[in-house]
N, C-alpha and C positions, 0 to 999 in steps of 0.2 A: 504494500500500500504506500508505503515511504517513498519506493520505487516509480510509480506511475505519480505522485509529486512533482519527479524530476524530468517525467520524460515525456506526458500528455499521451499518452495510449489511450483507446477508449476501453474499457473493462475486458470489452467481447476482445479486444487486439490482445488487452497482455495473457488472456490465456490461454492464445494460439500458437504465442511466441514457443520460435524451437531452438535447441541448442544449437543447433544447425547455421541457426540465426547469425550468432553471436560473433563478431569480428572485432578478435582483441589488439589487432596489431592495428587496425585503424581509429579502434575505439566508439566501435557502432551496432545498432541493433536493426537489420534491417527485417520489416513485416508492413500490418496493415491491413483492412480489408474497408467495406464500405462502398470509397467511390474510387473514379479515378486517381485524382490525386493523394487518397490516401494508401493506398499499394505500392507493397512494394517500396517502400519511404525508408530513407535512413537517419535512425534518430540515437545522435551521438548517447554516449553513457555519460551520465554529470560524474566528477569526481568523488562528490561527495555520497553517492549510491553505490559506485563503482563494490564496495567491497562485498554489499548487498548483492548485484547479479553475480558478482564471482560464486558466491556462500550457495546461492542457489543452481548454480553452472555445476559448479562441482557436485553436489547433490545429484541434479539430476543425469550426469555423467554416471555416478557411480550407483544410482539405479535402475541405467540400463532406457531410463527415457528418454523421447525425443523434445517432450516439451521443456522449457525452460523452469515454469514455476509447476510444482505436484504438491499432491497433499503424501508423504511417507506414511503419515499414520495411520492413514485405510488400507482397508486389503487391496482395494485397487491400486493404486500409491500413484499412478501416474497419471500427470497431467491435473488440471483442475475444472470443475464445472462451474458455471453460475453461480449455483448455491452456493458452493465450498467459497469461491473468492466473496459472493454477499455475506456469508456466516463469518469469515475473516474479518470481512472489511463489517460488519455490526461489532464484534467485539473489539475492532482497535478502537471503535468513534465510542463506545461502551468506557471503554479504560483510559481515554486522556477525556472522559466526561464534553465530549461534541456534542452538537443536537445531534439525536438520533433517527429526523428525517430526512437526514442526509444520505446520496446514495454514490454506488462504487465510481458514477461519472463526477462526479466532484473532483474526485483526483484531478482529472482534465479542468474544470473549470478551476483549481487552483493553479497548477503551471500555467496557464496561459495568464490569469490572474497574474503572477510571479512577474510573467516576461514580457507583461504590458508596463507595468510598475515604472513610476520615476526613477528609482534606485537603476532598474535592469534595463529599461527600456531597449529590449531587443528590436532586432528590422523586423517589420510585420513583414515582409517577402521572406524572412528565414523562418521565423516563426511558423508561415501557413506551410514552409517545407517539413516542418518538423510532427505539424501533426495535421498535417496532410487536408488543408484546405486548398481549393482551388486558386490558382493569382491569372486573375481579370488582366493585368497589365502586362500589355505584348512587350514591351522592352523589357522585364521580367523573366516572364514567362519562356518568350523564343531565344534573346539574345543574350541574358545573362545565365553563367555558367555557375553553379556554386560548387565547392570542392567540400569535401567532408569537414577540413579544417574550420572553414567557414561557420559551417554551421557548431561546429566544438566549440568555435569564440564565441557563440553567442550564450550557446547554453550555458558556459561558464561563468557569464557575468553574474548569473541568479548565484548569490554567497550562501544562504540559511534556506 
């Protein structure tokens, strides 16, 4: 949950994600579903999570799954459904006392919230790359090029 914080997945994306995904020498997580621009999207690892997808990488490396985030403790153990990530995600907003009708897409409405902010103010052209909105603007869109880097500066500025 601390994870999609940092990274604007929509609920249904992060428990798609496979380890497969995961690309540590660039330092990205590429997935996505929805529309066009949200496929397929590579969205850097913030540093500050970084140890979190490792904890869970490794996990599910050495139980033989291909998804990223599982529940170990079922007999199923791999991978997570709906429920599992809603029953999660009610007992963390439970234990730092949230409102509790809040739901798993909040995550998303907080990082983008984060990377609008005066402190971060991210490019909204990097931003709608990151979680995978459409960009209207042709010189955007056709002509500029973003390199992964790019998008790592931005998401770095978000500090806490």
């Amino acid at each position: 949950i601390v994870y999609a914080c940092y990274s604007g997945w929509r609920p249904g994306e992060l428990i798609r994600l496979k380890v497969k995904d995961v690309n540590w020498e660039d330092n990205y997580i590429e997935g996505g579903i929805k529309t066009k621009a949200g496929k397929n999207r590579l969205v850097p690892i913030h540093s500050l999570v970084k140890p979190i997808v490792e904890k869970y990488y490794n996990e599910a490396v050495s139980v033989g799954s291909e998804y990223l985030f599982n529940d170990i403790t079922k007999k199923t153990g791999i991978g997570l459904s709906r429920d599992q990530y809603l029953s999660r995600f009610n007992k963390v907003m439970e234990r730092l006392h949230f409102r509790l009708d809040l739901t798993p897409h909040y995550t998303r409405h907080t990082f983008i919230t984060k990377a609008k902010s005066r402190q971060v103010n991210m490019s909204d052209y990097i931003l709608k790359l990151i979680v995978g909105h459409s960009i209207k603007d042709i010189t955007e869109h056709v002509y500029t090029h973003r390199e992964i880097q790019d998008l790592q500066e931005e998401i770095e500025k978000i500090k806490s």
